[in-house]
FISEFI-874687 format. One record per residue (C-alpha): residue number from 1; x, y, z negated. Coordinates in pm, whole numbers. Each point is the difference from the previous one (the first is absolute). Layout:
N
(NUM; (X; Y; Z)),
...
***
This chain:
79
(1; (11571; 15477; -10693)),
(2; (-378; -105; -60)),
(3; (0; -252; 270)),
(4; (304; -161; -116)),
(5; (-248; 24; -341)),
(6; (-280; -132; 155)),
(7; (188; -250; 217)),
(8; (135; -185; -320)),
(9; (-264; 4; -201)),
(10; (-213; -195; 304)),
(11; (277; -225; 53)),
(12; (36; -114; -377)),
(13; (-402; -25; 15)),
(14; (-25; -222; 276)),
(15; (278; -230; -26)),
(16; (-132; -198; -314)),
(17; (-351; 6; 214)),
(18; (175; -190; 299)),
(19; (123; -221; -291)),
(20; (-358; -99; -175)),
(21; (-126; -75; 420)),
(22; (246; -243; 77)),
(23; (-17; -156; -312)),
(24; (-355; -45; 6)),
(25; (36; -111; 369)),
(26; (232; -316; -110)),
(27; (-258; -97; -301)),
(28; (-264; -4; 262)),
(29; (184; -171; 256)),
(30; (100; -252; -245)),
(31; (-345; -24; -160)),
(32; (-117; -81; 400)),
(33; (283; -237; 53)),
(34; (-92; -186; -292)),
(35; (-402; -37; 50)),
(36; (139; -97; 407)),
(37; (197; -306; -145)),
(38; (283; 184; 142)),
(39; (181; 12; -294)),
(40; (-32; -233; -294)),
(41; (-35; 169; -408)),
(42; (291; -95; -113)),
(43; (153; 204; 313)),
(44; (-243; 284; -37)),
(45; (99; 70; -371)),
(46; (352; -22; 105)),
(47; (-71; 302; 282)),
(48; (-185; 207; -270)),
(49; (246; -22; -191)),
(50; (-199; -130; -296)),
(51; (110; -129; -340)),
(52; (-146; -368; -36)),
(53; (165; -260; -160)),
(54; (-206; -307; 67)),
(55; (94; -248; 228)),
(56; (-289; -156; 76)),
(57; (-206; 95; 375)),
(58; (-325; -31; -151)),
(59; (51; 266; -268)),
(60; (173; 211; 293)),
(61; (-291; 14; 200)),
(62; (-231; 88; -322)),
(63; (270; 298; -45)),
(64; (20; 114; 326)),
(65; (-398; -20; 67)),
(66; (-14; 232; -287)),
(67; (271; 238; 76)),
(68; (-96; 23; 380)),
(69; (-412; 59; -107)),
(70; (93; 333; -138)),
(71; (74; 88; 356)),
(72; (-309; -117; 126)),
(73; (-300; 237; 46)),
(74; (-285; -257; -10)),
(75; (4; -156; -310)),
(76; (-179; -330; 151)),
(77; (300; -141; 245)),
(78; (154; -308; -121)),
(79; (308; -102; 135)),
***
């Protein structure tokens, strides 16, 4: 009965964590697409599922340069 327990209690633990990886892994792949001219920001924001309401590519980009550089560990790439 305390490995059924156990079993559970690792299963509900780790399933969210599987969650947060692939998650991240799609914001970073997205982020990469994006710097890559892979994917345009109008495309990207669409993918992450961001709320933006301008139209306009130019403000895209600002808002997707900004959203992706939290992702970024050196502070000094521009995209």
């Amino acid at each position: 009965m305390k490995y059924l327990l156990l079993f559970t209690v690792f299963l509900g633990i780790s399933t969210p964590s599987g969650a947060v990886t692939t998650r991240m892994f799609k914001v970073l792949d997205t982020c990469a697409r994006y710097r890559l001219k892979e994917k345009t920001a109008l495309v990207a924001i669409k993918d992450l599922k961001l709320k933006y309401e301008g139209k306009d590519e130019s403000e895209a980009e600002l808002f997707i340069k900004l959203y992706c550089s939290v992702f970024t560990p050196n502070e000094n790439v521009d995209f």
